[in-house]
N, C-alpha and C positions, 0 to 999 in steps of 0.2 A: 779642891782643885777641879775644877773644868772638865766632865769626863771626855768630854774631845781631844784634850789634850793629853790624859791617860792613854785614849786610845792611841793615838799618834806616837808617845812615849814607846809603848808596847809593840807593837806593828816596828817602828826604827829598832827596838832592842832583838825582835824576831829576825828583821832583815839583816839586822847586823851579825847576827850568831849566824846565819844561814849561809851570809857570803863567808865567814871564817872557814865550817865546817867545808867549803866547796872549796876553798884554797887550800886548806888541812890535805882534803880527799885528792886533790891532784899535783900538789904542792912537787912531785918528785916529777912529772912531764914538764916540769920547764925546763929541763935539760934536755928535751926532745925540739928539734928545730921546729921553728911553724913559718905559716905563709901571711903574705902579708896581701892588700890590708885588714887587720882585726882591728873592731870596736867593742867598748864596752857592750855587754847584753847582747851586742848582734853578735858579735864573733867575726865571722869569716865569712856570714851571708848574703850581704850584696855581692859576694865572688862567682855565688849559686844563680843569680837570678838569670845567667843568659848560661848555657850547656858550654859555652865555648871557655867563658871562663871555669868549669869544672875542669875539663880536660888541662886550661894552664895549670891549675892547681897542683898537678898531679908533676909536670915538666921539669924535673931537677934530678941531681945525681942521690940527695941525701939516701942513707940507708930506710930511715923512717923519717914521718912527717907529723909533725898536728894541725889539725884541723879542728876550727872551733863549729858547730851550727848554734850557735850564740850560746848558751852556758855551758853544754854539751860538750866534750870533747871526743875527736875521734882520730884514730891512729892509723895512721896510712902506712904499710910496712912495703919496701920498695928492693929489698936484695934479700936473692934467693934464699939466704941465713936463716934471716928472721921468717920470709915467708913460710919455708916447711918449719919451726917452731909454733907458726901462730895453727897451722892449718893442720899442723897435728897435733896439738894441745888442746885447742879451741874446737869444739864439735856443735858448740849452737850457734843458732844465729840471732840476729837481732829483728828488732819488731819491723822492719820493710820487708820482712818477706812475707809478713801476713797480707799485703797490698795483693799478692798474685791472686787470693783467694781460693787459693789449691788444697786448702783444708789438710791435711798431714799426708801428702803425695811427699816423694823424698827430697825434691827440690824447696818445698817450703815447712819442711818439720824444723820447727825452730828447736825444739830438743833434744842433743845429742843422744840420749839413751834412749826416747821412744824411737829416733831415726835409726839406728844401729840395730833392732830389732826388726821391721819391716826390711831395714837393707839385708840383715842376712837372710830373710824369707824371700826374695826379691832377686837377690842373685844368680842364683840357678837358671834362673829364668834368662839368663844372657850369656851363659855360656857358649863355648866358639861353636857346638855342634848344633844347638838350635837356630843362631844367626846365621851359619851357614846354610839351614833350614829353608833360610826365606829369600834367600839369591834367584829364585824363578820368580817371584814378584818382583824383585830392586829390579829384573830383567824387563818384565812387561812393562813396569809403569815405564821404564828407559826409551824403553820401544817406542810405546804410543808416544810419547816428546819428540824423541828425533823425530817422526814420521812427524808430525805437527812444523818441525823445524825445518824440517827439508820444505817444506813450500817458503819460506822466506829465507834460502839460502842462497840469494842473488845478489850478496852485496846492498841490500836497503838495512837500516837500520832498525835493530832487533833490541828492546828491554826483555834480557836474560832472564831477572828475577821471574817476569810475568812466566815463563815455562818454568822454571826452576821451584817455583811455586807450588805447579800443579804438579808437578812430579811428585815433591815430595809430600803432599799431604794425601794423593795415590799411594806411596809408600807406607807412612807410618798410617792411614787409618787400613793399608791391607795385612799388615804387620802386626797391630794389636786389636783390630774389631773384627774384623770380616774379609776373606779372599774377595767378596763382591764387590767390584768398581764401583765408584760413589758417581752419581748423575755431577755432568759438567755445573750443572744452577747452582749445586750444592756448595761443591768444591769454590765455585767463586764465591758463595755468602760467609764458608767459612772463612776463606783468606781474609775478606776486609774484614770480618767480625777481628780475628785476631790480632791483625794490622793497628786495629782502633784499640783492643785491649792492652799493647804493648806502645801506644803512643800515651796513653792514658796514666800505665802502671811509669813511666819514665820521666812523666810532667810532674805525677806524682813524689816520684822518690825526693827531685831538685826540690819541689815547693814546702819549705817549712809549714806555711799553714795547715796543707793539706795531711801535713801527719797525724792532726785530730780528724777523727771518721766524719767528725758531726760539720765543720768547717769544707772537707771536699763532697759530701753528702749534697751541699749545699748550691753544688757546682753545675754547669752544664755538663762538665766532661764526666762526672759521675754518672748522671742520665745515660748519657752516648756510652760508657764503657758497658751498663747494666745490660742496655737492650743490645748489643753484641753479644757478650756472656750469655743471657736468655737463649740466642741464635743457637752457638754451641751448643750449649746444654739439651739444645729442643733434638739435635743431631741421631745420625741412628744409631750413630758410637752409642749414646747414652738409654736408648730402649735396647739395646743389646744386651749393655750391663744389667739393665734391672728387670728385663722382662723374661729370660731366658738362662734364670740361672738353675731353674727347674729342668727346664730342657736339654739341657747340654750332657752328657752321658761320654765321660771322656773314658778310654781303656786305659790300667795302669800303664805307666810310661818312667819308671823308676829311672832308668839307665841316660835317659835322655836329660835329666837335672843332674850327672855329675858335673863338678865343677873343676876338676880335674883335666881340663881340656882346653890348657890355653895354646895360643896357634904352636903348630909342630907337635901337640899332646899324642900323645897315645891315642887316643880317643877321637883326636879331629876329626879324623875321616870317616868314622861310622855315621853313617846316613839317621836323620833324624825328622820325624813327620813334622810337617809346616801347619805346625797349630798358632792360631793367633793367641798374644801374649793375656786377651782378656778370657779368652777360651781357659786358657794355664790357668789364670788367677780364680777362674770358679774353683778349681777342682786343688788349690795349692793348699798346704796347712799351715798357720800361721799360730805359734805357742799353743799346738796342739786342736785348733780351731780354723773353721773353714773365716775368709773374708768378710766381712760384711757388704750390702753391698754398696755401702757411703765409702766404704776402706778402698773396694774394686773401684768404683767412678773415680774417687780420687788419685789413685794409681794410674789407669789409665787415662783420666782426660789431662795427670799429669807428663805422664809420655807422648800424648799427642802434640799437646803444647809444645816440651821441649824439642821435639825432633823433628815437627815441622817446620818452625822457624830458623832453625840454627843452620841444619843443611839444605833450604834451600839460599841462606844467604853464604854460606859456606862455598854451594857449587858456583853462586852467581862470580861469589870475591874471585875463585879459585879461577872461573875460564876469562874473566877480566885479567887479573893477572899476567894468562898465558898469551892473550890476544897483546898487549901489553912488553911481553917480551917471546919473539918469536923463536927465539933461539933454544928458547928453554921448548917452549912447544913442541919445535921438531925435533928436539932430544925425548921427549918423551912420547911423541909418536912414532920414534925410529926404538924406542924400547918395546912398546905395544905390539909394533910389528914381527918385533923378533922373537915374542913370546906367546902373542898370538899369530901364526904364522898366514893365517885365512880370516875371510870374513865368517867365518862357518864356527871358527876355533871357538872352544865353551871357556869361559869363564869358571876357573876350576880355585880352591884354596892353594892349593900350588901356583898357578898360574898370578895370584893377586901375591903371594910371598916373594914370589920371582921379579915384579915391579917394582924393581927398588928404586930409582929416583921418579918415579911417577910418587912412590909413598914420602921421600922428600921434599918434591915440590906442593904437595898437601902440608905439609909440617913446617913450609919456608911460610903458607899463605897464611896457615891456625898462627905462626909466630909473631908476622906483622898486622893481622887484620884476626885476630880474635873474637869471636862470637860477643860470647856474653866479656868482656873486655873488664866490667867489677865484679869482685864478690865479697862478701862479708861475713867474720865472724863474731862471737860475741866469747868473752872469758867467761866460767864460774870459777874461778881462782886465779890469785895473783900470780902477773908471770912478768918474771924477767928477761929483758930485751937491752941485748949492748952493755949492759951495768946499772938501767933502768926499769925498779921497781914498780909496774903497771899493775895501779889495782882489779879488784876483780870487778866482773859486770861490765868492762872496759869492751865499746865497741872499734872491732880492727877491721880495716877495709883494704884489699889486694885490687891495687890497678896490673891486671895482666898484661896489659898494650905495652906498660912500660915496662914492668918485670922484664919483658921479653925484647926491648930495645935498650939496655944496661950496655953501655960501652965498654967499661971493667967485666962483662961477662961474655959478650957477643960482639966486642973489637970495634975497631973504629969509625968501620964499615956497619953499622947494626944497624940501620934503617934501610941502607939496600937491599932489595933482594934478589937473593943468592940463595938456590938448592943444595948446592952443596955446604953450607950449612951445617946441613944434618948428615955428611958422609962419614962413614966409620972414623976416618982421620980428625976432621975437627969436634966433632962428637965426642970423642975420647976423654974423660979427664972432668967434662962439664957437670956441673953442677942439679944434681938431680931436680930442683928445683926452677932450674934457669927458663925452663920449658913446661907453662903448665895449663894449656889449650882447653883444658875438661878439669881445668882445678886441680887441686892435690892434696895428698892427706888421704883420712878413711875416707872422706866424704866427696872424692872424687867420684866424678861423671858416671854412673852405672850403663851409659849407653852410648861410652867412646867407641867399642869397636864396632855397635852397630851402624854409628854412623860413618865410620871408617870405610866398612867394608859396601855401605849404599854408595855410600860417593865416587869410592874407586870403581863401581861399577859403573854408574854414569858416564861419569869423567872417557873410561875407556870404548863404550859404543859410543860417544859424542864424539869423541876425536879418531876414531877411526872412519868418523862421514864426512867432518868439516873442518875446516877450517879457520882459526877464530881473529880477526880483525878490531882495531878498534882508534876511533881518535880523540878517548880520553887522556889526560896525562897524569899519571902517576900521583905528581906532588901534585896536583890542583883537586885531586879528590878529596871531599869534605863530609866528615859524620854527620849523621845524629843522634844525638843522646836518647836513646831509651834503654830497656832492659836487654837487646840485642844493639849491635854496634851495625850500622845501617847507615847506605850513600843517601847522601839528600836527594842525587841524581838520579835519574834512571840506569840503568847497569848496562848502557848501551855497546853493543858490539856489532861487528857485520859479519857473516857467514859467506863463504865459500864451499861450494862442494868438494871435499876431496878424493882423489879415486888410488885407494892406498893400497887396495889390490891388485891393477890393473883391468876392475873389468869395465865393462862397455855399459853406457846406457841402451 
């Protein structure tokens, strides 16, 4: 016989056992509904190749979904049930989050047990008595914006994010490097550098090709993402970390990592020194060992990352929103007032507990315009879902956009928004799940309340000078898909001065 035709015998008897074994292995998800249209081998991937059909993907009431990326199957869990099942069973993640390059920062440790170890060395370090810590910074950098903003507060039209921006990457590099103001040149190289890495890591995730290194290696956008990343990394965030871990001579501060101090703690209100969080990590122990300092750079140029992009798109959605509906505004300008009763009045932990629908109308805007809007985990053992046998290795994807627009959860009305929302009354009874902004499970957000409590600071020296205007429309707003959930548009609004105190110019 022909060995060509050996071979071809061989090669069809492989392919044939292969495709069995891959029906075998999933054989029980075909009682999971899927999206159409799927082709042999491709799957579901001409769905991927424009961002907008991602988002339909996701648009249905089902509990779960499948999703093919051509042989590949992936599970989309869409009601709160299954979500806290997958998010608290499921503690790793799968291979896209190596795209970010963050080496084992806590956002991209893909596994569960090395990440539950840095997180509990790591948490102390966010305790309410340290971020309350750093409220003279969220102050200043606030400052220098509004005073920025007050000269274009005539009614011309203002892109928000471009301040929102600088504020907060003032914030988190004063928060985790250095009390010292970063040069304006700086702060602008950094924002496009990350801008381009987060358009970069987003084209990445949709492009099948690009999931082999050697295929987007090959790419232009790999180039453009590399010499951004260089930028960063060249940063003084990053000679901080490594040049100065000799120099830094912190006194013990035992009392200051309890963690026993969550808001209304015992503990809250004992004053605690505003050390920066890369200052902490020289000096932290980690399974009885100081950091390395690839562990420190990882840690924090993984905080810088997260917390610069998240809440300056956060404040932008947020005063969009308010400009958007003005009613709600002066409801929460008419709360500000009444709890800060002066322009003079200090932003105190009291005084931010006492905001209570200012902390709703934050929680109505995380609800319908969600930051990072996907995330994903990965199983190492089989779990069941509905009556549905999910082997293990099985990757599960959580759309929060929609999690959080569920009609059977959030009423008929769940795409409008409404602050009250989250009032003690309709809050009652919901599902701890229904609402999950910073993720959920162990592997939630380590730096929700920091960004909670930067924002609410913002938010309330911005709106006690101005006034926010706008004539975008609501439903005509349109994403874009990358690792954050971002307007195609500029986040245009127009400014008014407001004089809430009565005084005079």
């Amino acid at each position: 016989m022909d060995i060509t035709v050996v071979l071809l015998w061989i090669l069809a008897v492989v392919g044939l056992v292969t495709y069995l074994v891959h029906k075998w292995r999933y054989w029980n998800l075909r009682a999971i509904p899927g999206i159409e249209p799927c082709y042999p081998l491709l799957g579901n991937a001409l769905i991927f190749a424009k961002a907008s059909g991602y988002w339909k993907s996701f648009r249905n009431d089902n509990r779960m979904t499948k999703i093919w990326f051509g042989p590949v199957p992936v599970i989309n869990v869409q009601h709160p049930d299954l979500v806290q099942k997958v998010l608290s069973e499921c503690l790793d993640k799968p291979f896209a989050y190596d795209y970010m390059e963050l080496g084992r920062g806590l956002i991209s440790e893909r596994y569960g047990n090395v990440w539950r170890e840095h997180r509990k060395t790591l948490s102390p370090l966010f305790n309410t008595r340290i971020l309350y810590s750093f409220m003279p910074i969220f102050e200043r950098a606030t400052g220098s914006i509004v005073g920025r903003l007050a000269e274009v507060a005539d009614g011309r039209d203002v892109d928000l994010l471009e301040y929102t921006r600088v504020c907060s990457a003032e914030v988190v590099h004063g928060t985790m490097v250095t009390f010292e103001r970063l040069p304006e040149e700086l702060v602008r190289k950094l924002i496009e550098s990350l801008d381009v890495i987060l358009e970069a890591l987003g084209t990445r995730i949709r492009t099948a090709l690009y999931a082999l290194k050697t295929f987007y290696k090959m790419s232009a956008m790999y180039r453009e993402e590399w010499r951004s990343r260089k930028l960063c990394y060249a940063t003084k965030m990053r000679a901080n970390i490594i040049n100065e871990r000799n120099e830094l001579l912190v006194p013990e501060r035992s009392n200051d990592y309890d963690d026993d101090d969550e808001d209304g703690g015992a503990n809250a209100q004992k004053p605690a020194q505003s050390i920066a969080f890369v200052e902490r990590l020289l000096t932290i122990q980690h399974k009885g060992r100081p950091f390395t300092d690839e562990e420190i750079a990882n840690h924090a140029y993984t905080m810088l990352v997260a917390g610069y992009e998240t809440s300056a798109l956060q404040l932008s959605t947020t005063c969009l929103m308010l400009a958007m509906h003005p009613d709600v505004q002066e409801r929460v300008v008419s709360e500000i007032q009444a709890v800060l009763p002066t322009a003079d009045s200090p932003i105190t932990p009291e005084t931010l507990r006492e905001l209570i629908y200012l902390d709703q109308t934050l929680n109505e805007v995380l609800r319908l315009y969600p930051v990072a809007p996907l995330i994903a985990r990965q199983s190492t053992a089989p779990l069941e879902l509905d009556g549905v046998l999910v082997p293990a290795g099985m990757v599960f994807t959580v759309n929060i956009a929609c999690v959080h627009r569920r009609t059977d959860v959030w009423g008929a009305n769940a795409v409008d928004f409404d602050p009250d929302n989250f009032s003690p009354e309709r809050a009652a009874g919901r599902h701890p799940y229904a609402y999950i902004p910073f993720s959920g499970g162990p592997r939630v957000c380590i730096g929700n309340r920091y960004s909670m409590i930067s924002m609410k600071v913002f938010l309330i020296r911005f709106l006690q000078q101005f006034r926010l205007n706008t004539r975008l429309v609501r439903k005509e707003l349109k994403f874009k898909f990358q690792v954050t959930q971002k307007l195609i548009t500029p986040y245009t609004v127009q400014l008014e001065k407001r004089n809430l105190y009565g005084s005079t110019e």
